[in-house]
N, C-alpha and C positions, 0 to 999 in steps of 0.2 A: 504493500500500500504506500510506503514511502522511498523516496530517493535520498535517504540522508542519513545517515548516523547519529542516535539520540547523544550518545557518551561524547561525541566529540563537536559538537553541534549544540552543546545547552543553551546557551545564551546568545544565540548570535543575534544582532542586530539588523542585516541586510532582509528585503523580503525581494526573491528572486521569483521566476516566472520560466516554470521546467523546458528544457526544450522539447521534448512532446507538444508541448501543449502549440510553443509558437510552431512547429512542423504542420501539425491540426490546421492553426489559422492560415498557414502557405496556404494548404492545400483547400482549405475552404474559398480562400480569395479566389482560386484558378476557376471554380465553379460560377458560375453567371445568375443575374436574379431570374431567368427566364428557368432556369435549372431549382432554382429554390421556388420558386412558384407553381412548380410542376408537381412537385414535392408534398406544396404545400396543400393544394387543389386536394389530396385525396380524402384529408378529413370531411366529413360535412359540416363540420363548423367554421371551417374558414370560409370567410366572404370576400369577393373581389365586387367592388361596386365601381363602374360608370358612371361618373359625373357629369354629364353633360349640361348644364345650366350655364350660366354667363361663364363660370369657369367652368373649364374641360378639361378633368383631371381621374386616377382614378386612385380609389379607397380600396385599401386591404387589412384586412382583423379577424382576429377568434371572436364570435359573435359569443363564448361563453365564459373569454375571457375580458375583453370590453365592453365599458359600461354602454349601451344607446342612447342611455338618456342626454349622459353624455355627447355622444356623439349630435343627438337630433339639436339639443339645445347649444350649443357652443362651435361646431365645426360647420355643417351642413348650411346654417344661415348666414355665414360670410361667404361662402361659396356661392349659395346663390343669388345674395346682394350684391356682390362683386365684381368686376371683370377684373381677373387677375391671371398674368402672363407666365407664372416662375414660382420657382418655391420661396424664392426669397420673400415675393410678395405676397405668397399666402403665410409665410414665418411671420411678418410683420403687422397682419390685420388680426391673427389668432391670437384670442384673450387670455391664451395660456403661460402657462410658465412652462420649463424645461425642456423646450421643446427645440430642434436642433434639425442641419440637413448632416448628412452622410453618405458617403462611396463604399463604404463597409460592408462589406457582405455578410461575416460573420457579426457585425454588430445588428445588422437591420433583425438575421435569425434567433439572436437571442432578446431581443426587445420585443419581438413579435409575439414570440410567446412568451411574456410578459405580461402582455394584454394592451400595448402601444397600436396603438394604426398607422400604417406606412399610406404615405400621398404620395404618387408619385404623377408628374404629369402627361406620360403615356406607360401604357402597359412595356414592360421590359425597360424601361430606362436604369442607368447605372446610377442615379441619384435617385435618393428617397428623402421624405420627410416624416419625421419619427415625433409622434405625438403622446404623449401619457395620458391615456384614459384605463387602466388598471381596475376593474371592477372585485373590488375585494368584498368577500363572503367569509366572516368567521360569526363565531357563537360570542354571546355576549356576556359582559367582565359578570366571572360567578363567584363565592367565596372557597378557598381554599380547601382539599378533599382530601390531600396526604400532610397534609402540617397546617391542621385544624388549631385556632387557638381560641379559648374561653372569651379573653380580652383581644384590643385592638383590631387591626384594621382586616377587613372582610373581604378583602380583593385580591385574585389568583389571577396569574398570566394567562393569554390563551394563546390561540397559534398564530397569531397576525407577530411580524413580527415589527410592524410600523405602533397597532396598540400596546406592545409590550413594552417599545421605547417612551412612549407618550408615558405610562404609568410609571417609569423609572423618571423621567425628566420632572414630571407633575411634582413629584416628593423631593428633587434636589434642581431648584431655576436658578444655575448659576451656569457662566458663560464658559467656565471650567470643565461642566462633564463633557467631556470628547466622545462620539463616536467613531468606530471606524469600521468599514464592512468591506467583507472578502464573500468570493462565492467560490463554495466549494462542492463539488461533485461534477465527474466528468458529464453524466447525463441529467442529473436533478439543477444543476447551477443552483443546489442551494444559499441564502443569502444568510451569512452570522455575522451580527454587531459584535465588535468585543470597546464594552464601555472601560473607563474607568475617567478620574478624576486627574485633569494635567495640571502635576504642581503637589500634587498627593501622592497618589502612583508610580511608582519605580519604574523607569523607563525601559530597564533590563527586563523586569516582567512583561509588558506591553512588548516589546517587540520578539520576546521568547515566543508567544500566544501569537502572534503575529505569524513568525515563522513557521510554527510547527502549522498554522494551518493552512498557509499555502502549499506546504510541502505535503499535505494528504492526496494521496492519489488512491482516490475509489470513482464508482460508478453513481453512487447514490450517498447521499445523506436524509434520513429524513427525519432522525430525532438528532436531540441532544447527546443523547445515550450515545451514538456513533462516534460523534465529536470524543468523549470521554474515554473511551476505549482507544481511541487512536492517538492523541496525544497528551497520555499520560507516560509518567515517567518509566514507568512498573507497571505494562499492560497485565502482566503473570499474577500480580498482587491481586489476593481475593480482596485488599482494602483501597474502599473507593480514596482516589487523590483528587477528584473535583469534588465541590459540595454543589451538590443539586437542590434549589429551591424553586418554588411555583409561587412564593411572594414578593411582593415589591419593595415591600419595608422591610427584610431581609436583603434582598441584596443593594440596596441602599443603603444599608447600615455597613456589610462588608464596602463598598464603595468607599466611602468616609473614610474607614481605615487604611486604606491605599491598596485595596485588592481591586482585580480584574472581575471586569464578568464578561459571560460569552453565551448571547442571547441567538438564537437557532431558527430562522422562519420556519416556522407552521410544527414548532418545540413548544407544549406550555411551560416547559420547565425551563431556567438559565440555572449557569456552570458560573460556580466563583473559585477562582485559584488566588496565588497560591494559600493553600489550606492546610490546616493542621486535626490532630486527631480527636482533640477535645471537642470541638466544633460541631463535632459529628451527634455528641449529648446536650451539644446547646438549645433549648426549644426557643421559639420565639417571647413566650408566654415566660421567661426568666427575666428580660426587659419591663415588661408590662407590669410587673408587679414586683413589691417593695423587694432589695436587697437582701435582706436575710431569711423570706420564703422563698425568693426564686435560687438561695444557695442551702438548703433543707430540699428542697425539691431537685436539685441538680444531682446533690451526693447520693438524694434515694435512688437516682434514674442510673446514678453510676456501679451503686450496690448491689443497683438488680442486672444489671449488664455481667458481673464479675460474678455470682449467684447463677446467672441464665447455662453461662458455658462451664462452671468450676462445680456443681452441683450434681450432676450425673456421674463425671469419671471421680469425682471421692467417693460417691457410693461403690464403684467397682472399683477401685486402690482398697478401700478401707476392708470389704470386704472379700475381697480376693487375697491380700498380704498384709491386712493392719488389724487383725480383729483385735486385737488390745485395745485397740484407740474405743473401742467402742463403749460409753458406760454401761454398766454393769443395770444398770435401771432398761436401757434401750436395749440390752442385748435381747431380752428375753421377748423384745414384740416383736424384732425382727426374725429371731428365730422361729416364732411361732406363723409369723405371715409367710415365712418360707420354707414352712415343713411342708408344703404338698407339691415345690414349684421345681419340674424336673429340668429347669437348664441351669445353666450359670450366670454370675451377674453380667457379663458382658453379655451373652447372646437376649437375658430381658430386658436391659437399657434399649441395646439396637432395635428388637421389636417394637418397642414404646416409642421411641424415637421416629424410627419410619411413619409410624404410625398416626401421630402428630403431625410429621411433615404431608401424608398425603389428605389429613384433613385440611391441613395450608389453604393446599394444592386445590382440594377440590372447593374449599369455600372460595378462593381468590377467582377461579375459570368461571363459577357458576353466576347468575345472574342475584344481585345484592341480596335482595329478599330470601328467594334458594341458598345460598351460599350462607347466610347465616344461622338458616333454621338446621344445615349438615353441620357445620362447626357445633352447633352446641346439642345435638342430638346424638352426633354421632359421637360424640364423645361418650357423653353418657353414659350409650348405651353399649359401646366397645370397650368404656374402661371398666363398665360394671358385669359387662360379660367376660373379659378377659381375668377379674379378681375370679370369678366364680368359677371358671374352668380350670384355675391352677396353673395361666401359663404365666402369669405374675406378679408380686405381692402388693396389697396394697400401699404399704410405706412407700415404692419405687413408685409407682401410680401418682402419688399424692406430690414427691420433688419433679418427676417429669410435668406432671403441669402446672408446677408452680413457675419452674424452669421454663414454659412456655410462656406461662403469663410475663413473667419478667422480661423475656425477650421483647416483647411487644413494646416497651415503654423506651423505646428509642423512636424518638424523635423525627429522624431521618429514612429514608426507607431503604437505599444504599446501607446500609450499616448493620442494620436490621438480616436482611439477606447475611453479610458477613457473619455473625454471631450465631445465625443458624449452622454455617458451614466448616467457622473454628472447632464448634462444641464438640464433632467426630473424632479431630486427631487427637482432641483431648482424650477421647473416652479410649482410642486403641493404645495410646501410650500409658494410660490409667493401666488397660490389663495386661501391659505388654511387663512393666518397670514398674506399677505401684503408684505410689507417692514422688519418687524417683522421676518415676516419666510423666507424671503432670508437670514437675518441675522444668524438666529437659523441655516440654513442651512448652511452657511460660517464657522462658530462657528463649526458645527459638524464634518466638514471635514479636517480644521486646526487642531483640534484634534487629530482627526483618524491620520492626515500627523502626526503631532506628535508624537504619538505614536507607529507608522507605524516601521520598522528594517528593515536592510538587512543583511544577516548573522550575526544579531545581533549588526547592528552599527547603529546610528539612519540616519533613512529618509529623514527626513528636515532638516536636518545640509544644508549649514552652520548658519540658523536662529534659529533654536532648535536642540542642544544647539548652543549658539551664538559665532563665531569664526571669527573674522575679521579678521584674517589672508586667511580664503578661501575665504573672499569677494571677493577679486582680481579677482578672476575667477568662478563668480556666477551670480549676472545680470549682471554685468559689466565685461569689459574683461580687464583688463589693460597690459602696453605692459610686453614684458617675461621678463625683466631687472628687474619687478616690482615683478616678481613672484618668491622670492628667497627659498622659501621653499615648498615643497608637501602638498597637502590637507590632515589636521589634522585627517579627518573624516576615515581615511585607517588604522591612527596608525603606519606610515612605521618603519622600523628600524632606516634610515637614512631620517630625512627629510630633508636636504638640497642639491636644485639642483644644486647650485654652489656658488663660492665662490665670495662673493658682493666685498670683497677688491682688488680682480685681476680685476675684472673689472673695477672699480674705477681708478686702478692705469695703466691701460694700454690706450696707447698714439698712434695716428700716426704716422707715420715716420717723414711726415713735418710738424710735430708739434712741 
């Protein structure tokens, strides 16, 4: 998919233009518009209209990509008020903006399908005139469905990727947020903004994000998700390195800090780098509400994350090579819950396990309603039939879905996915090595987080490397008076968010 080398290519700042691609446009130039019209004739949505009225020109458009209304109210009636000789002089009576003449061959084909109208003043001429009338159709702004929050603002991205900008610009009107738009996909020409804030933003990041997406070479894009997969640093990593959100006041808030974001036409979700792992537990609703619940709330969401995946393989450590560990009060329930159960603790964890995952499975494929009435049915009646058969005890029953419930309370839904998929090597190195191989297994992954980047900044900041200053707002939340500077882990230009001696020195009125 790409022509570049991540390891030696991390930061570069140039954005090149593959030679494939200029090969492509030779070879499209050598082609004639009589050849692209011939082409284009075979859909039944394209129209070629006949102008004849004072001016004698003719119109061409996807009638289901161009608006009419358009067209009838703004084009059609200078045409035929007019005697106009040239494209220059239909450029200059049309009430438009952005509108342009061109020799481009490949440019006239990808505006066209666009939903631009080509005027040209006889059929086959090599000049065109390229009009934006774009007839866009998306679903209207809804509230947020995967990062639902109690408090604050009730607005989710959708696929327009021009409304999506509107709603990031709406929450930040300064002449600083920059966009910049690339299109990528050899046949989709999909369109991604990548925002950030000039003057904030680390320029070495912005042009990292730049790079890597010119340098994507696929056929299609048509999420975010694609994006994420292809220019991340550690596509192998089961952990997401972009944060994925579908709110506005989320990545507005990363914005500020001097992060990137990387918005997707016809994606409801955008991509903020570079990103660290805490980020991943951060919910919206820790902002929204006072400082010391939304950090009571953070450490429970963390407790149960570290509970979700360390909860099954101690059961098979403990009981496969630790039974000491067990009190003397608990041993006797466990043994009596598994006097009838004839496997061992690993082959009932993985049962239970699967088991779990294909309720997931079948709640998430099925239609909402259906899907919820299987998740909690079928639980039920699987874990109260699987106690009563003897194929496993209720104690294991009871940490497997608790274990399940806790997974749930991540925030993010990239993460989520991960924590289902950590929790197995946990559970084989549990009966492989004990306690031993839970450990060997924690060891491995601290690592891996370790060594893990995101457009090349590191992963696990703020604990590697160690930066007390992003403490403030990593397990804990402390209040914003406390947070006088931006997280070190972005590099911004400017990192302070304001000034500690004004506030210091500002006073009540009746004080």
């Amino acid at each position: 998919m790409f022509n570049w080398t991540r390891k030696k290519k991390e930061k570069g700042k140039g954005n090149h233009q593959p030679q494939e691609t200029l090969k492509q446009q030779g070879q499209e130039q050598k082609k004639s518009f009589q050849d692209l019209y011939e082409m284009l004739k075979q859909s039944k949505d394209f129209i070629i209209y006949q102008h004849s009225s004072r001016t004698s020109c003719v119109l061409s458009y996807y009638k289901t990509l161009s608006g009419s209304k358009f067209l009838n109210e703004s084009v059609l009636p200078i045409l035929k008020k007019h005697t106009l000789l040239s494209l220059e002089d239909i450029k200059e009576r049309l009430p438009v903006e952005n509108i342009y003449i061109t020799q481009q061959l490949t440019e006239v084909k990808e505006k066209i399908t666009r939903g631009y109208i080509v005027i040209q003043m006889q059929e086959g001429d090599e000049e065109a005139l390229l009009i934006p009338a774009t007839k866009n159709k998306s679903r209207n702004i809804s509230i947020p469905e995967v990062e639902f929050s109690v408090v604050g603002p009730k607005e989710a991205f959708v696929e327009s990727l021009d409304t999506n900008i509107n709603l990031i610009r709406k929450r930040l009107p300064i002449p600083e947020l920059t966009m910049r738009e690339v299109n990528v996909g050899k046949l989709t020409k999909t369109r991604i903004a990548v925002v950030y804030i000039d003057g904030i933003a680390n320029k070495e990041n912005v042009n990292t994000v730049l790079q890597r997406l010119n340098d994507v070479q696929y056929d299609q894009i048509i999420d975010s998700s694609f994006i994420t997969q292809m220019i991340a640093d550690n596509s192998s990593s089961p952990f997401p390195q972009f944060l994925d959100t579908e709110r506005p006041d989320r990545i507005v808030g990363t914005l500020v800090e001097g992060k990137v974001g990387v918005v997707v036409d016809g994606s409801p979700h955008a991509l903020v780098c570079p990103t660290t792992i805490v980020e991943f537990f951060s919910s919206s609703d820790d902002y929204f509400l006072p400082w010391h619940l939304a950090t009571v709330f953070r450490l429970i969401r963390l407790l149960a994350i570290l509970f979700s995946v360390l909860s099954t393989p101690l059961y098979v450590a403990v009981l496969t090579y630790h039974h000491e560990m067990i009190p003397q009060e608990l041993l006797a329930t466990i043994i009596s819950s598994r006097a009838d159960i004839p496997f061992p603790p690993i082959l009932e964890v993985i049962i239970l396990e699967l088991t779990i995952e294909l309720l997931r499975e079948a709640g998430a494929r099925l239609p909402t309603k259906i899907g919820q009435t299987i998740g909690i049915v079928g639980g039920i009646v699987i874990g109260t039939a699987a106690v009563e058969a003897g194929m496993t005890s209720n104690v294991l029953l009871i940490i497997v879905a608790l274990a399940a419930l806790a997974s749930f309370t991540t925030p993010v839904y990239q993460i989520g996915n991960t924590v289902r998929l950590v929790r197995f090597p946990f559970i084989i190195g549990a009966q492989m090595w004990g306690l031993i191989g839970v450990t060997m297994c924690m060891a491995f992954f601290i690592g891996h987080l370790m060594n893990l980047k995101s457009i090349g900044r590191p992963f696990f900041a703020p604990l590697y490397p160690l930066r007390f200053n992003d403490l403030k707002d990593a397990f804990i939340r402390l209040p914003f008076s406390r947070q006088k500077k931006r997280p070190m882990q972005t590099r911004p230009v400017h990192s302070a968010r304001f000034d500690p001696k004004r506030v210091k020195g500002k006073r009540d009125i009746d004080e």
